[in-house]
Legacy VTK file of the C-alpha trace (Angstrom):
# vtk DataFile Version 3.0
C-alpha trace
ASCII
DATASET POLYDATA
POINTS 569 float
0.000 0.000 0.000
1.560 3.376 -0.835
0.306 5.633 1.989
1.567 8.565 0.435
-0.963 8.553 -2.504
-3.381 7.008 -0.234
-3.315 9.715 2.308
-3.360 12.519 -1.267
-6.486 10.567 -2.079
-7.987 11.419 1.270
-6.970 15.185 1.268
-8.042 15.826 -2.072
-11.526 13.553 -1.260
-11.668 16.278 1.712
-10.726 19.681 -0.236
-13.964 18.969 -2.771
-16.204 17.798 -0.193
-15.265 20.828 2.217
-13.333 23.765 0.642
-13.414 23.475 -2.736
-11.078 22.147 -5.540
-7.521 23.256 -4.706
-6.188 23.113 -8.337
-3.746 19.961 -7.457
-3.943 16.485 -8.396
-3.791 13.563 -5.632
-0.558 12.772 -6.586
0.444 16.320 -6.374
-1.037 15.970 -2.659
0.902 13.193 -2.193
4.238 14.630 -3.320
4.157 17.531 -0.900
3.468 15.087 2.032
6.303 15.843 4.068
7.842 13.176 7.144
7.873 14.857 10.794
11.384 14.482 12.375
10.071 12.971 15.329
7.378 9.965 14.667
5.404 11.595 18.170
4.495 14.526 15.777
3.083 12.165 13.036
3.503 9.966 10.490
3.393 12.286 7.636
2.985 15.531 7.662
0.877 17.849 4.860
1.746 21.726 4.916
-0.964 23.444 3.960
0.553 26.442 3.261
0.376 25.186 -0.348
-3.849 25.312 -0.659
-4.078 29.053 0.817
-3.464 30.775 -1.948
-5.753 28.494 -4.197
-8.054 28.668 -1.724
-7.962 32.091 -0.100
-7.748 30.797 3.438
-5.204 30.834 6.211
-3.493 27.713 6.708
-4.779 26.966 9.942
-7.775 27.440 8.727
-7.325 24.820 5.974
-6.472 21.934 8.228
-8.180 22.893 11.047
-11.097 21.825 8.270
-9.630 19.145 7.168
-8.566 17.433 10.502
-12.261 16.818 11.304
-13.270 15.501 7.446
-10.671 13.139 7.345
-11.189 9.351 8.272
-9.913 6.134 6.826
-9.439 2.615 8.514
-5.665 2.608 7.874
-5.094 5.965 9.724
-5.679 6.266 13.789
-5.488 10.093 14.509
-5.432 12.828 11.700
-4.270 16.120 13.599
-4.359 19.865 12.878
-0.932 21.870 14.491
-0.294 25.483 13.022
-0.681 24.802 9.512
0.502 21.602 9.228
-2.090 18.391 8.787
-0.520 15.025 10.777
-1.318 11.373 10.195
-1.106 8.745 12.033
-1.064 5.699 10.442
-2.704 2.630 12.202
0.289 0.813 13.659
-1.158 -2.931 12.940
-1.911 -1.521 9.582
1.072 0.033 8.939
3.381 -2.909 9.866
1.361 -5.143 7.838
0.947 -3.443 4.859
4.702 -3.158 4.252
6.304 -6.355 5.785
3.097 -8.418 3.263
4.517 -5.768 0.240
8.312 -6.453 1.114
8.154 -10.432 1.623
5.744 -10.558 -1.110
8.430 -8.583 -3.682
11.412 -10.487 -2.204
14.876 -9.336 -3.774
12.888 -6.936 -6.522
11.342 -4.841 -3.423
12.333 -1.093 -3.805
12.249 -1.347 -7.406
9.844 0.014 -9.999
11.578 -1.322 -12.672
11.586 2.391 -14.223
14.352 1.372 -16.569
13.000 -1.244 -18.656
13.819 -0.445 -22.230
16.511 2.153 -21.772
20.206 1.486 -21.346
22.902 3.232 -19.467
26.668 2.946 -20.547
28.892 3.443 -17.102
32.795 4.145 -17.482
34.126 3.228 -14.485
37.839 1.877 -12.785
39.758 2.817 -15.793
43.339 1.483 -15.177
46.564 1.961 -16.469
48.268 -0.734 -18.490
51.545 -1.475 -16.941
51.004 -0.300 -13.916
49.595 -2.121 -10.418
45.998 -1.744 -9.441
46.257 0.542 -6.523
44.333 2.158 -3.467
43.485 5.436 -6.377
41.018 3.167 -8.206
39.402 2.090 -5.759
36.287 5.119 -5.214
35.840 4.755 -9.185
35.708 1.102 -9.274
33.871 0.502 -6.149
30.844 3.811 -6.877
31.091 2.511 -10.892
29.864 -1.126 -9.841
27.701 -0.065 -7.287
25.738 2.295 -10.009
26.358 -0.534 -12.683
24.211 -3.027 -10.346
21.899 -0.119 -8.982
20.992 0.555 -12.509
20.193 -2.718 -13.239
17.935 -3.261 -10.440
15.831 -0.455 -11.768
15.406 -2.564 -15.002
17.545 -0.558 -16.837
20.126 -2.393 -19.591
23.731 -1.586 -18.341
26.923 -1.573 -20.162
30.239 -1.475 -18.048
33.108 -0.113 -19.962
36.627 0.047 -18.172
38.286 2.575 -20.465
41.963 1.264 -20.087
44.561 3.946 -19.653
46.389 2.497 -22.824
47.849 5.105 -24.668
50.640 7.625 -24.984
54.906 7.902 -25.392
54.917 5.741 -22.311
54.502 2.619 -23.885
56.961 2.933 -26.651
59.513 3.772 -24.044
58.188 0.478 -22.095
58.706 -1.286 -25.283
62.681 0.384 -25.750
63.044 -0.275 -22.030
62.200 -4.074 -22.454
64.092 -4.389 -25.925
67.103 -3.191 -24.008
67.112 -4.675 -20.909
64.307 -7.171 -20.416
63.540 -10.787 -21.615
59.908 -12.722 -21.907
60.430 -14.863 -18.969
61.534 -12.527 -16.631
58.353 -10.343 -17.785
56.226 -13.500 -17.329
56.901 -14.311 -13.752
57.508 -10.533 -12.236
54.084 -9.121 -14.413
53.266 -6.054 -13.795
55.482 -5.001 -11.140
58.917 -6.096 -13.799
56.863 -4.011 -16.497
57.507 -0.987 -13.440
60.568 -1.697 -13.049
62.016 -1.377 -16.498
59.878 1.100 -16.566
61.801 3.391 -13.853
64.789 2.264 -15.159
64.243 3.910 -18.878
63.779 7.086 -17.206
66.649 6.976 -14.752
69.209 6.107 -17.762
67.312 8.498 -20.029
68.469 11.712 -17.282
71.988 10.857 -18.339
70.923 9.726 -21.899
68.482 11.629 -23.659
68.863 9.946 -26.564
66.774 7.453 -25.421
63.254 9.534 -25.153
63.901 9.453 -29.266
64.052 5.583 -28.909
60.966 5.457 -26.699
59.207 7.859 -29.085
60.707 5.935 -32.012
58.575 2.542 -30.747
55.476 4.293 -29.767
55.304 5.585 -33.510
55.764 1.991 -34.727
52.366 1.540 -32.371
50.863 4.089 -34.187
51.718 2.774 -37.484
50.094 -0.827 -36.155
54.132 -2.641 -36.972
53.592 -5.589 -36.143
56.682 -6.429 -33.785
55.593 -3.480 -31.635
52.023 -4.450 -31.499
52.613 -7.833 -30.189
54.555 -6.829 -27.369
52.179 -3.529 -26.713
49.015 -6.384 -26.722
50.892 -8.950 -24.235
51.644 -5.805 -22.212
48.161 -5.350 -21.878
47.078 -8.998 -21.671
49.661 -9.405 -18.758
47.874 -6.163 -16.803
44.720 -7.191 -17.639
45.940 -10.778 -16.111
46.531 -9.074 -12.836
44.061 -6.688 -12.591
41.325 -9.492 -12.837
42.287 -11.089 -9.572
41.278 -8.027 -7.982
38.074 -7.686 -9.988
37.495 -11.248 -8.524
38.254 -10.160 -5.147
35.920 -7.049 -5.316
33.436 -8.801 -7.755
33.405 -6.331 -10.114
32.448 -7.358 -14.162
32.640 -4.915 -16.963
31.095 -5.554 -20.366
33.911 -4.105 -22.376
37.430 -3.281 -21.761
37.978 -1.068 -25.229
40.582 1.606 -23.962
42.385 4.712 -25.177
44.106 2.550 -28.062
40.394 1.354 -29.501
39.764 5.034 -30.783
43.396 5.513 -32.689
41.415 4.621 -35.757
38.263 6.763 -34.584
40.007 10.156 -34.364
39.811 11.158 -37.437
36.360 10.930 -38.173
36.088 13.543 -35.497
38.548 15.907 -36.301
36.920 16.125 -39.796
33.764 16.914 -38.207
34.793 19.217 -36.201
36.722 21.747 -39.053
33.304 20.886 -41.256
31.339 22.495 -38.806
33.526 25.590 -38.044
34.399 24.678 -34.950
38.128 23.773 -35.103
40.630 26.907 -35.159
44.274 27.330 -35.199
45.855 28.961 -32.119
49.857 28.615 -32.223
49.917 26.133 -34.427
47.860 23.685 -32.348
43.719 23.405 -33.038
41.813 23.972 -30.368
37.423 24.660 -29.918
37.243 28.018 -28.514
35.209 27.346 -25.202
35.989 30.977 -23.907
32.082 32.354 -24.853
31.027 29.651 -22.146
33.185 30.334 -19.526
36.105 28.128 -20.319
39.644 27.534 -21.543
39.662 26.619 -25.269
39.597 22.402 -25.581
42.786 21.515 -27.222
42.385 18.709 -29.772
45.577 18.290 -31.764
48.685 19.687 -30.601
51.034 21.664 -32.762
52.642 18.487 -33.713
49.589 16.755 -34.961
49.694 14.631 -31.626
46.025 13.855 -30.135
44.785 14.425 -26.402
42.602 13.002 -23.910
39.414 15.209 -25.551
39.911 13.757 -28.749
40.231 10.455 -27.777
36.845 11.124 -25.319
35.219 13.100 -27.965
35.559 9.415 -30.445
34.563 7.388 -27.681
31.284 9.369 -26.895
30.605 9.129 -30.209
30.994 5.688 -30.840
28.864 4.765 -27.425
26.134 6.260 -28.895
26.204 4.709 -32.229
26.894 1.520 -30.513
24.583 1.581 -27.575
22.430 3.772 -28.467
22.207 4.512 -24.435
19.607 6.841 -22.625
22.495 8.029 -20.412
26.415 8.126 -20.203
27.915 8.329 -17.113
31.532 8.943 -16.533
32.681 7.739 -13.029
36.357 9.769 -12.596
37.620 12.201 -9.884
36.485 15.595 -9.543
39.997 16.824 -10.685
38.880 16.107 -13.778
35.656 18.710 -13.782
36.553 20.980 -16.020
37.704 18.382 -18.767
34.284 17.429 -18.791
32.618 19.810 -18.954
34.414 21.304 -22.073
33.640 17.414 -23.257
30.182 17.724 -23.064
30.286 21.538 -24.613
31.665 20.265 -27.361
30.005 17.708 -28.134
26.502 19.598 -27.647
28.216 22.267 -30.610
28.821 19.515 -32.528
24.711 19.554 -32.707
24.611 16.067 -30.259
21.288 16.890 -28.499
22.552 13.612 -26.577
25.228 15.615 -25.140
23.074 16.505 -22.553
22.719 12.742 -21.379
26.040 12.613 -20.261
27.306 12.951 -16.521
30.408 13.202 -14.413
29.697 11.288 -11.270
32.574 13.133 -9.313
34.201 11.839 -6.526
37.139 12.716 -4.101
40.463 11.479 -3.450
41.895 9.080 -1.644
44.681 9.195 1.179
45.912 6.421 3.440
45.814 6.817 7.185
46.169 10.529 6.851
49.444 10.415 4.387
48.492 11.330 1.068
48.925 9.012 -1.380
51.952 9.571 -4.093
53.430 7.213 -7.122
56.559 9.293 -7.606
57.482 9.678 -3.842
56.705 5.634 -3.364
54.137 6.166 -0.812
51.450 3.585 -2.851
49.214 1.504 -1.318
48.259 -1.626 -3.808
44.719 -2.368 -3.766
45.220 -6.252 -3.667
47.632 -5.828 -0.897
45.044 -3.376 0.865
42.130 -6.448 0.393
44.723 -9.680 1.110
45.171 -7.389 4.567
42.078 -6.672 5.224
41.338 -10.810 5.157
43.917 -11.518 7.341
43.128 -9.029 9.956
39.491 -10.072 9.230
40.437 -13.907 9.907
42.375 -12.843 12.976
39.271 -11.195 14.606
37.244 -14.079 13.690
39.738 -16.502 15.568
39.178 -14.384 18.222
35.542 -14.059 18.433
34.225 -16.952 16.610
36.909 -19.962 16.863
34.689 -22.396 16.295
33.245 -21.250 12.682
33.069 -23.051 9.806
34.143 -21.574 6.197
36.665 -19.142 8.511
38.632 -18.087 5.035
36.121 -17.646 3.053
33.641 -15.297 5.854
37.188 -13.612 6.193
37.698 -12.758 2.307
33.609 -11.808 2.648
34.246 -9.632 5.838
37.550 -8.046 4.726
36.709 -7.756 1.389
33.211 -5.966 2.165
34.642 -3.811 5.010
37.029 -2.033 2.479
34.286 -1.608 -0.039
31.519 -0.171 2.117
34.511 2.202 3.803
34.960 3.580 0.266
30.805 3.826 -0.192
29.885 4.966 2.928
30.285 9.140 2.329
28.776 11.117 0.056
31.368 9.979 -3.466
32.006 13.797 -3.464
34.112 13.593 0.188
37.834 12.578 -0.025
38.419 9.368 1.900
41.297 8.468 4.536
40.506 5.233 4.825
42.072 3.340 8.156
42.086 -0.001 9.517
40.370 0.247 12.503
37.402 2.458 11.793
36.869 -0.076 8.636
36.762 -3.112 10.443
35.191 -1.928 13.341
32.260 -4.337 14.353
30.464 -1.900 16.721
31.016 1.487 14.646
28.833 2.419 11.241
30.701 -0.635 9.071
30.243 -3.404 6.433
31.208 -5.766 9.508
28.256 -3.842 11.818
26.002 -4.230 8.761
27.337 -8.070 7.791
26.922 -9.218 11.628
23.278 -8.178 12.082
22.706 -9.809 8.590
24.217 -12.961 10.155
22.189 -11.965 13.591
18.495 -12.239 11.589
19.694 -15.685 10.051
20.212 -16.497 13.435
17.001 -15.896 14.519
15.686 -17.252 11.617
17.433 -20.538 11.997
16.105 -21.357 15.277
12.803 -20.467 14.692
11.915 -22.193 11.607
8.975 -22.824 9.760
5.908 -20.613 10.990
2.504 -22.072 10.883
0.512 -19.285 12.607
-0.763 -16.073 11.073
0.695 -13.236 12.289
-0.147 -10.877 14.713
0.541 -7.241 13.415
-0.752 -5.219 16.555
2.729 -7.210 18.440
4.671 -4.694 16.033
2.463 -1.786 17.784
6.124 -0.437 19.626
8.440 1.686 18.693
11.502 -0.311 18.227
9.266 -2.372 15.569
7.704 0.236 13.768
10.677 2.357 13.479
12.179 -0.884 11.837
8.806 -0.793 9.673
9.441 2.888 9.093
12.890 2.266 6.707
11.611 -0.690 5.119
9.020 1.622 4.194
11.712 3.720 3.129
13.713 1.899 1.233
12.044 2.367 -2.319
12.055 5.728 -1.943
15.843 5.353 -0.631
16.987 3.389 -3.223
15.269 5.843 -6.372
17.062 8.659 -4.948
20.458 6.879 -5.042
19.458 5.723 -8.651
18.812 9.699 -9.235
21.283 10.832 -7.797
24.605 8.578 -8.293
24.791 8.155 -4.907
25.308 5.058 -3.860
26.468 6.441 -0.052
22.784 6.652 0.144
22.073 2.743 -0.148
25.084 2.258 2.313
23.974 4.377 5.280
20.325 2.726 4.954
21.758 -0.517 5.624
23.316 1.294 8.574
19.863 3.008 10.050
18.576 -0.222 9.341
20.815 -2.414 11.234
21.246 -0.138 13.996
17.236 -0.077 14.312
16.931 -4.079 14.215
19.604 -4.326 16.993
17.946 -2.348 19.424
14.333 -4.147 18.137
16.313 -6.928 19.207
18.088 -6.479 22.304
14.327 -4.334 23.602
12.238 -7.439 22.548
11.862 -10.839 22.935
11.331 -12.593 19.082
10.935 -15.857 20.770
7.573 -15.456 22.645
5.437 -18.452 23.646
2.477 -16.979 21.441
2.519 -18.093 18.674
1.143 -14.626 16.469
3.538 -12.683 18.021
6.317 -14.845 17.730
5.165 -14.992 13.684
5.100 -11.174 13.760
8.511 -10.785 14.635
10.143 -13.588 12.830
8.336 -11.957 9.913
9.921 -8.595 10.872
13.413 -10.496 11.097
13.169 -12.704 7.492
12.120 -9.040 5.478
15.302 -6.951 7.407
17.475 -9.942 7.132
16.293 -10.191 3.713
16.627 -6.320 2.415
19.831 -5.910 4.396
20.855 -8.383 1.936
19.341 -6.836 -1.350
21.208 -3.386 -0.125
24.140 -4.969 0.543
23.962 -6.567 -2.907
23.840 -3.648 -4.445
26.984 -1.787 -2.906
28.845 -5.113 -3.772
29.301 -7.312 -0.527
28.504 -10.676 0.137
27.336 -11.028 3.743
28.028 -14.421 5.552
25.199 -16.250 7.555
27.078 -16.810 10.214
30.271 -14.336 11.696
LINES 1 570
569 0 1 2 3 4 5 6 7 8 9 10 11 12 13 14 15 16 17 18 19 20 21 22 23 24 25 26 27 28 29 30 31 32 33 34 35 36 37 38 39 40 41 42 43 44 45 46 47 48 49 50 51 52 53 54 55 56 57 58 59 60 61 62 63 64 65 66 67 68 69 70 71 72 73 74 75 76 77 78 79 80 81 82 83 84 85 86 87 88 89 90 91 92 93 94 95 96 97 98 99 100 101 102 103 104 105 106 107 108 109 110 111 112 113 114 115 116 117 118 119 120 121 122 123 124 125 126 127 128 129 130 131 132 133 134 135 136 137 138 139 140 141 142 143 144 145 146 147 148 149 150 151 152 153 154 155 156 157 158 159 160 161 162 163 164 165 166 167 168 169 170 171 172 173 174 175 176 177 178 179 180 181 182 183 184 185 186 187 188 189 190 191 192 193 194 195 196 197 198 199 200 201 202 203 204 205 206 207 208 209 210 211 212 213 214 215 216 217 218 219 220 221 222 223 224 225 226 227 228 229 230 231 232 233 234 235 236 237 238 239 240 241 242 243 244 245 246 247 248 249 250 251 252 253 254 255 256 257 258 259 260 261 262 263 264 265 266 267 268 269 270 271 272 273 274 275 276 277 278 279 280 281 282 283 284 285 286 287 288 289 290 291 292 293 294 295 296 297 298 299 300 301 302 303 304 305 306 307 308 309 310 311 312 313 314 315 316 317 318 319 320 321 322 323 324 325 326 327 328 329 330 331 332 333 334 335 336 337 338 339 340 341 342 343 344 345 346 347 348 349 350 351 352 353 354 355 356 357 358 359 360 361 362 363 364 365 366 367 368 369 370 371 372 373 374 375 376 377 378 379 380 381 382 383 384 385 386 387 388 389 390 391 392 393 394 395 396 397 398 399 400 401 402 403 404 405 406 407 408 409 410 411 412 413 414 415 416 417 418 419 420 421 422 423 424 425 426 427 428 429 430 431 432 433 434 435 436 437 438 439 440 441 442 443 444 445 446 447 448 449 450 451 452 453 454 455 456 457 458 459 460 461 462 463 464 465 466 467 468 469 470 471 472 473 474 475 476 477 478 479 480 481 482 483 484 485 486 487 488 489 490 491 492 493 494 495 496 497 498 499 500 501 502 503 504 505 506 507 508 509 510 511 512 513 514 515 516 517 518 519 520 521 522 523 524 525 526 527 528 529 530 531 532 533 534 535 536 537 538 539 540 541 542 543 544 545 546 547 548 549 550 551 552 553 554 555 556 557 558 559 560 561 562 563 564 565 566 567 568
């Protein structure tokens, strides 16, 4: 039952029967319904400060009016205060309505399944070929998955692209680096981190050799030029990365449905440069061609240096286009730090004067940085923290806690890798994306504080409950839920559909992770204030349904942020 619309039904029912048509719509009603901060004031709250100029009465006036012409068998008191029209919602009625809605929707509850038929394209994680997977990829991979999943719980059809970071001088002076002073094998067993060390080494040697930037530059033409010598190794440079990065994907479970990088648009450029200078927009400044942005309050977007080389907005401005003409999507959503504002927004400028009328479907979903137990985190001055070092930590400090608490548990490595593994990814979802994150050990894997273990233990606390109660014959007994520690549990259930659309609006998945907090935090003291395993029967039924639907949405939510709670901790 949506109350909401039920309650604007009421109102409006009222308005014509009493005062007059007030020029809004039930739903309208409905929308403006407001919720008091304390629950003693009212379950929702209608100002009607919004009818007195329609109807040429004071507001008090209004609901004084109203108070008495409003009844209904779902709502115990209706009340008139200053202005402001309260309900109160029958608590039986209220409990009922939702628990029957949320057990009867299961793992689809909260969705309206608003997307069906449209399709959202999410870049998101974005590494860099030849280099580790570290602690700076872990807000954009972690929101990017989150969305990609929230997305498709709304119905809608979404494509994960990890843009790889696969492009530039650097490689060809990888490539002169490992011609000089590498060998396949060695590259084989040491991946990544020998690709990083010949790496450093071409630009130590190349301080007292300069020479050797020509070489570098020398290679990455032959990339370019698709040679075939330098494409091989370039492609098993990437292959190797890719090989690494995966068994952090695994870790995090994290999918993407394409991995075409910087390097897929070399051939794509083109086409957009040409498109550009036939529509006037390109001009020459210095030799270079840029798309004066100044008009709209920018810096001009360079697209092709002075040497003919390409940028990062070229290479964007192909990759846009060919989304579009591949997907076809409803909305683009680029999941990168907020450093990286003002690149798109000249992005999306230019692609709207290109005459795109899609331009205006694409989004930045900012976030903020990163640091390390207040140290900021730096590649040049080697203060890096490695994501899959960061994760095989947080297991083993996870299993250590667990041998502590819990020594008896079964499956202790794998509800370690599900604890650890979840505590770091809910500490990176848990602010607003926009915040920068210091991210430390002991607030993460805190079992007592706001955390993915908090949230995983009551999970593991209702499946408790659930375990030893078993199979419920009786019917149960709604009016049991009648205190507050049950109906404010009631309350965000309620919640959660509304919750969960506002995330989806907003690209906020911070929203989806503090619910699971309010939610666990209200269960717990449900719990610890009253007793779930009562001799009668209906009330017993009433609470072990209250249990099954939390235990069950903490779950969904969960889902959705990417962790995989454990049944038992």
């Amino acid at each position: 039952m949506d109350f909401k619309l039920a309650i604007g039904q009421k109102i409006l029912d009222a308005l014509k029967a009493t005062l007059g048509d007030p020029g809004m719509t039930d739903v309208q009603i409905a929308s403006a319904l407001e919720v008091p901060p304390d629950t003693a004031m009212g379950d929702f709250a209608f100002p009607c400060f919004k009818l007195s100029k329609a109807l040429r009465k004071p507001p008090a006036m209004i609901s004084d009016a109203l108070a008495g012409a409003i009844q209904a068998d779902f709502l115990s008191k209706v009340d008139s205060v200053k202005g402001y029209l309260n309900f109160f919602i029958d608590r039986a009625t209220f409990a009922e309505k939702i628990l029957r809605a949320a057990a009867e929707q299961g793992e689809r509850y909260g969705s309206d399944n608003s997307g069906a038929g449209k399709t959202v394209v999410l870049d998101y994680s974005s590494i860099n070929i030849a280099k580790r997977f570290h602690i700076g990829h872990l807000s954009t991979t972690a929101i990017g998955s989150a969305l990609y999943k929230l997305y498709k719980f709304f119905g809608w059809n979404a494509i994960g692209v990890n843009h790889l970071g696969d492009w530039g001088t650097q490689f060809g002076k990888m490539i002169a680096a490992y011609k000089r002073w590498g060998d396949h094998d060695t590259v084989a067993r040491g991946g990544v981190d020998e690709m990083v060390k010949l790496y450093v080494r071409f630009n130590e040697e190349a301080k007292a050799d300069p020479a050797l930037n020509d070489e570098g530059r020398a290679w990455f033409k032959r990339i370019e030029d698709g040679d075939p010598e330098a494409l091989e190794i370039f492609n098993w440079f990437k292959s190797v990365t890719l090989k690494d990065a995966e068994r952090v994907y695994d870790m995090l479970g994290v999918t993407f449905d394409s991995y075409a990088g910087e390097s897929f648009y070399n051939d794509k450029m083109q086409p957009v440069i040409d498109e550009l200078k036939a529509k006037g927009l390109l001009k020459e400044d210095q030799g270079a061609q840029i798309v004066d942005l100044e008009p709209y309050g920018m810096p001009p977007a360079l697209i092709l240096r002075s040497d003919g080389a390409t940028l990062y907005i070229t290479r964007d401005l192909a990759a846009a286009k060919y989304r579009k003409d591949t997907y076809n999507f409803d909305k683009s959503l680029y999941v990168v730090a907020y450093q990286q504002n003002l690149h798109f927004r000249q992005l999306f400028k230019v692609l709207e004067l290109m005459g795109y009328d899609w331009a205006k479907d694409c989004e930045h979903v900012a976030f903020g940085m990163v640091s390390y137990e207040g140290q900021a985190l730096s590649t040049r001055e080697g203060h890096v923290i490695y994501l899959d070092d960061l994760l095989n930590n947080a297991i083993q400090k996870a299993r250590s806690i667990i041998d502590e608490k819990s020594p008896d548990l079964e499956n202790k490595d794998e509800v370690a890798r599900q604890i650890g593994v979840g505590a770091v990814v809910f500490f990176a979802l848990y602010n607003n994306r926009i915040k920068d994150i210091d991210f430390w050990w002991d607030r993460a894997l805190n079992f007592d504080g706001e955390t993915g273990p908090y949230v995983m233990y009551t999970h593991a606390r209702c499946c408790s409950v659930l375990a030893k109660a078993g199979e419920m014959d009786a019917e149960p007994d709604f009016a049991a839920l009648s205190d507050a520690d049950a109906q404010e549990v009631v309350r965000l259930i309620g919640q959660f559909p509304e919750t969960a659309k506002s995330a989806l609006e907003r690209n906020e998945p911070s929203l989806i992770t503090r619910f699971t907090v309010d939610l666990s935090q209200a269960y717990n003291k449900f719990y610890y204030d009253q007793k779930i395993m009562v001799d009668d029967l209906p009330t017993r039924a009433a609470r072990v349904l209250l249990t099954k639907v939390t235990r069950d949405l903490l779950r969904t939510a969960m889902h959705l942020i990417g962790l995989n709670p454990p049944e038992r901790m």
